[in-house]
Backbone bond lengths (Angstrom), bond angles and torsions (degrees), N, CA, C in turn:
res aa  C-N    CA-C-N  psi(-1)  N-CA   C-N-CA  omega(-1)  CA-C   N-CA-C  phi
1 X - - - 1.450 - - 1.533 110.31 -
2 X 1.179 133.57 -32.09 1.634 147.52 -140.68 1.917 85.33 -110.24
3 X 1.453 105.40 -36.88 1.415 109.51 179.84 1.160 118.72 -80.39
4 X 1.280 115.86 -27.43 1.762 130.52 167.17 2.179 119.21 -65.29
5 X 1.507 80.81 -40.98 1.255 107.73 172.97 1.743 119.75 -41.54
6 X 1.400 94.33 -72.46 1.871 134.71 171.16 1.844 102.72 -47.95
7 X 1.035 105.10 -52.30 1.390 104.59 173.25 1.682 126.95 -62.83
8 X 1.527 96.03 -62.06 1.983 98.88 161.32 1.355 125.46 -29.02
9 X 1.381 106.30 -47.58 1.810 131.01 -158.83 1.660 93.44 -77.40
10 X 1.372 113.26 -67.91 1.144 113.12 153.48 1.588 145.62 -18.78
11 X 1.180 109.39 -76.27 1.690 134.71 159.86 1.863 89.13 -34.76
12 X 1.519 124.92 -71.91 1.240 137.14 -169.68 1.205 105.46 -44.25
13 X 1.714 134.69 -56.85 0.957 137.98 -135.41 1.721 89.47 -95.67
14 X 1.032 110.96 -41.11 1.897 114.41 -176.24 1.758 100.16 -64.40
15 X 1.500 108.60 -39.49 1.385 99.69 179.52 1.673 132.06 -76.62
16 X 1.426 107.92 -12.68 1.167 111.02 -175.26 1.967 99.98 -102.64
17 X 1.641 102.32 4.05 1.496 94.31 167.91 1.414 113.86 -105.10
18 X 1.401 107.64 -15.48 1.642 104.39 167.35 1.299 125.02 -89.35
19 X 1.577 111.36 6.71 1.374 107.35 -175.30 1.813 103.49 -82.45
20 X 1.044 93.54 -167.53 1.299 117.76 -162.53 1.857 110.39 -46.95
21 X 1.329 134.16 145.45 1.445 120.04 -170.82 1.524 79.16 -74.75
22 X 1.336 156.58 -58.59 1.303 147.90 -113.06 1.443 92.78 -52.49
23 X 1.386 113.20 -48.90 1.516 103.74 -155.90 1.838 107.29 -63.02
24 X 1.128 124.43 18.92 1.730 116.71 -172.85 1.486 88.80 -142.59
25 X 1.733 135.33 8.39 1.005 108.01 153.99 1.717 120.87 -82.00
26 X 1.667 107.20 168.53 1.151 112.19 -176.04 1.989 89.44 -144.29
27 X 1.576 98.49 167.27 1.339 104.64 -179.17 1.996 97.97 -157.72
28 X 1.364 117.37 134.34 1.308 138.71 -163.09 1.680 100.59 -88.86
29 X 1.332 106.78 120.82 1.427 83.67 -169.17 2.265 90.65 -146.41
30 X 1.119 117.48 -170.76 0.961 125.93 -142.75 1.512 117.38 -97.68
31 X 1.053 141.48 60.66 1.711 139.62 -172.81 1.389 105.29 -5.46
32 X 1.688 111.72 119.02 1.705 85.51 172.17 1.563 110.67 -95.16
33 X 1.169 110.10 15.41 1.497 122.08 -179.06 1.765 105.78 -60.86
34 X 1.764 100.52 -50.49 1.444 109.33 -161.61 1.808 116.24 -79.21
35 X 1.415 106.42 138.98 0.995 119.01 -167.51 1.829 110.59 -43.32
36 X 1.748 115.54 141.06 1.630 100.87 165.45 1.746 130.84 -55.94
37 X 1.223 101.79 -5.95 1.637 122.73 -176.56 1.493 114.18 -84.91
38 X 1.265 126.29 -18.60 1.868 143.37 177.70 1.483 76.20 -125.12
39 X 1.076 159.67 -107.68 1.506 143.73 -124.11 1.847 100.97 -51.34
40 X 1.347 110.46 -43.40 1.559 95.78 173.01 1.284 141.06 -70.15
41 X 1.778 112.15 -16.37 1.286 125.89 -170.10 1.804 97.16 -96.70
42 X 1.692 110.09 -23.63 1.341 90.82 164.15 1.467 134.22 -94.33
43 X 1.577 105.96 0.93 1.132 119.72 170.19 1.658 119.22 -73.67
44 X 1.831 113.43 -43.36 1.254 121.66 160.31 1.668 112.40 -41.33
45 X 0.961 126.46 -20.01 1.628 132.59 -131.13 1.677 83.87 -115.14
46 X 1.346 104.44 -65.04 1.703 121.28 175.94 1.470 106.38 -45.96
47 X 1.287 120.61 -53.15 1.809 105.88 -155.84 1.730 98.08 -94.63
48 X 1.814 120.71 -10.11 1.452 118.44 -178.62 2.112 98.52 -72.62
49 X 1.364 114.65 -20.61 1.467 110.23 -143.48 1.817 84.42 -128.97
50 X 1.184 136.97 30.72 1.631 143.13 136.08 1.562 114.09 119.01
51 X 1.313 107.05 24.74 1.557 110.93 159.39 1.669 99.16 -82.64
52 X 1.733 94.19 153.82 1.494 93.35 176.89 1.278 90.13 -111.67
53 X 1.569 103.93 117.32 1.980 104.47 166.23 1.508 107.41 -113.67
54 X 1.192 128.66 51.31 1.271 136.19 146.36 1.317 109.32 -53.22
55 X 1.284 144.16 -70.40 1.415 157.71 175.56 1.456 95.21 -23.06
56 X 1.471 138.77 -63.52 1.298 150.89 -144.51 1.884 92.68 -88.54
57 X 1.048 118.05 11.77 1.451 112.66 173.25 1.386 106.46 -76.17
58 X 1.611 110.53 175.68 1.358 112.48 172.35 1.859 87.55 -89.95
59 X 1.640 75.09 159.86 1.814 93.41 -174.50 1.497 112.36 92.66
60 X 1.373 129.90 -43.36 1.113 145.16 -144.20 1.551 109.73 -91.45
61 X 1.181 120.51 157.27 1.528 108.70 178.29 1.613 132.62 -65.52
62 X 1.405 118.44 -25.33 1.398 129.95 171.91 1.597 111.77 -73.01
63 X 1.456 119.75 -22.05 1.380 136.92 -150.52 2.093 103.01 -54.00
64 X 1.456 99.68 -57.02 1.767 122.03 162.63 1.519 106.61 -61.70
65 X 1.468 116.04 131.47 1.403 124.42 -19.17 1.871 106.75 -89.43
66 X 1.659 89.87 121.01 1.389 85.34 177.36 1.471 123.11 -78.13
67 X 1.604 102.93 111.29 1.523 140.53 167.79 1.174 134.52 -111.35
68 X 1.201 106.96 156.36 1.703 86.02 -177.21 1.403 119.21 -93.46
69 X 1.631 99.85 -13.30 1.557 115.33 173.71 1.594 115.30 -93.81
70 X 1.241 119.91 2.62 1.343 138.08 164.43 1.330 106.96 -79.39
71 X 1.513 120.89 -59.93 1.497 123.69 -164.23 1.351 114.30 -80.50
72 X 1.685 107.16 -27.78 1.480 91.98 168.96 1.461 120.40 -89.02
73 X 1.398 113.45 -1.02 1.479 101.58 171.23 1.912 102.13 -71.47
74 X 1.412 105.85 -36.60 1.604 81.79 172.06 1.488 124.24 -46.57
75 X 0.932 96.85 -62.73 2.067 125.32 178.45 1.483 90.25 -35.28
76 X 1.011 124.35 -64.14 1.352 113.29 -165.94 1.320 131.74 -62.01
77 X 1.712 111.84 -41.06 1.136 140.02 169.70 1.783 112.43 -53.23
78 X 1.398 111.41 -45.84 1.123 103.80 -156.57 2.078 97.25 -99.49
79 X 1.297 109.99 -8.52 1.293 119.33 147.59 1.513 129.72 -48.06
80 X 1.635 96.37 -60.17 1.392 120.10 -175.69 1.845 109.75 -54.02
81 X 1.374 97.28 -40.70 2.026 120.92 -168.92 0.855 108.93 -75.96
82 X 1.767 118.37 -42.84 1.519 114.20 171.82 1.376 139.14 -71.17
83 X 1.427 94.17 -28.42 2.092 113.06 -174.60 1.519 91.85 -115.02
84 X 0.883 143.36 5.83 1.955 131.80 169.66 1.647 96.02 -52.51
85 X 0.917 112.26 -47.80 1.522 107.40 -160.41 1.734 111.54 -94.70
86 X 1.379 111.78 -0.26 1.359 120.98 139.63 1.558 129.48 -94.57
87 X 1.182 127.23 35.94 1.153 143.79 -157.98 1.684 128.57 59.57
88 X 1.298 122.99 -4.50 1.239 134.37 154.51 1.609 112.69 -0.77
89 X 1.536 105.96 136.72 2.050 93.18 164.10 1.782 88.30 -157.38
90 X 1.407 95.74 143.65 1.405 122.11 158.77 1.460 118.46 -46.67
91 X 0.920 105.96 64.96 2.036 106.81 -176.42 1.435 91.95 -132.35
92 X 1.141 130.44 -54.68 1.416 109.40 -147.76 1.877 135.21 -1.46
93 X 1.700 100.07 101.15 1.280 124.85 176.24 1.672 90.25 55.79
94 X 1.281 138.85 3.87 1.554 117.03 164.58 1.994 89.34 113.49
95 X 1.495 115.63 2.55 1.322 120.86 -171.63 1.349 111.40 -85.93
96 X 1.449 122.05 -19.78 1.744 126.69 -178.27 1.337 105.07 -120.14
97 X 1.636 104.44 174.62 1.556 119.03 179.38 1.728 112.72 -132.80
98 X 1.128 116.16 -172.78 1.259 115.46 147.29 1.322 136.78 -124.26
99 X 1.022 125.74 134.47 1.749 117.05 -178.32 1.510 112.58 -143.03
100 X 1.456 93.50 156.46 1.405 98.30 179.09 1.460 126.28 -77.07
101 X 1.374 103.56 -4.99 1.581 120.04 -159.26 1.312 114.09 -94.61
102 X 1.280 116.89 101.63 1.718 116.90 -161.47 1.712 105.22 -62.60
103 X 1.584 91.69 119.77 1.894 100.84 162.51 1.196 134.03 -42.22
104 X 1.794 121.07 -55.55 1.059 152.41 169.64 2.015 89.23 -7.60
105 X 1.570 88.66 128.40 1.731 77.68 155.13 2.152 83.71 -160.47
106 X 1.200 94.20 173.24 1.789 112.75 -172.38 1.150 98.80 41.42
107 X 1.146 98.71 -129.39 1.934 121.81 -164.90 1.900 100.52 -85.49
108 X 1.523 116.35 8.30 1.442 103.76 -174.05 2.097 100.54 -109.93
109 X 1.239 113.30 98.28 1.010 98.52 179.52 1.652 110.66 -95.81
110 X 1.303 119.50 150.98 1.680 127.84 -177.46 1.599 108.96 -103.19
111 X 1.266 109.32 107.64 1.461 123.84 163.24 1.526 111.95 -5.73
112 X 1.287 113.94 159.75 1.329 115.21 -177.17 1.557 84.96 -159.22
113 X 1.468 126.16 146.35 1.240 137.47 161.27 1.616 111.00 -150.01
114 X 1.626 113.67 123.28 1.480 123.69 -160.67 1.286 97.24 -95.89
């Protein structure tokens, strides 16, 4: 029984590591608590130091809905995706979060890096 046991747990544990990456992505996104006045100065801060906010231009696909808590969740996100793996973290000044729940909506999709 204990050997039947060991195996299930097993079987389980291999299957929930080959499943899909989705479940270990994450995406940096924007407090809507924090004022537009700190969401912009950390957004300036985000796209000067290796977020790419090209996307968040006018014309561009991220551009809708232009917010300021919209654009810096890009900024942040694509900050967060690029430098995570140089020690990077989703804080900015206490202005972002993390979630599992992909931002991306229409034609604006948000970076992902596993």
């Amino acid at each position: 029984m204990a050997h039947a046991l060991v195996k299930i747990l097993l079987l389980i544990t291999i299957f929930a590591l080959l499943k899909s990456d989705a479940q270990f992505e994450d995406w940096c996104i924007a407090d809507e608590q924090t004022p537009d006045d700190e969401l912009q100065r950390a957004m300036v801060w985000a796209c000067e130091n290796g977020a790419d906010c090209s996307k968040i231009e006018a014309n561009q696909p991220c551009f809708e809905p232009n917010t300021v808590k919209d654009h810096a969740s890009f900024a942040f996100n694509s900050y967060f995706q690029r430098m995570k793996d140089k020690g990077a973290t989703c804080y900015f000044n206490s202005a972002a979060y993390v979630t599992d729940l992909d931002p991306s909506h229409g034609s604006c999709k948000f970076e992902i890096h596993g």
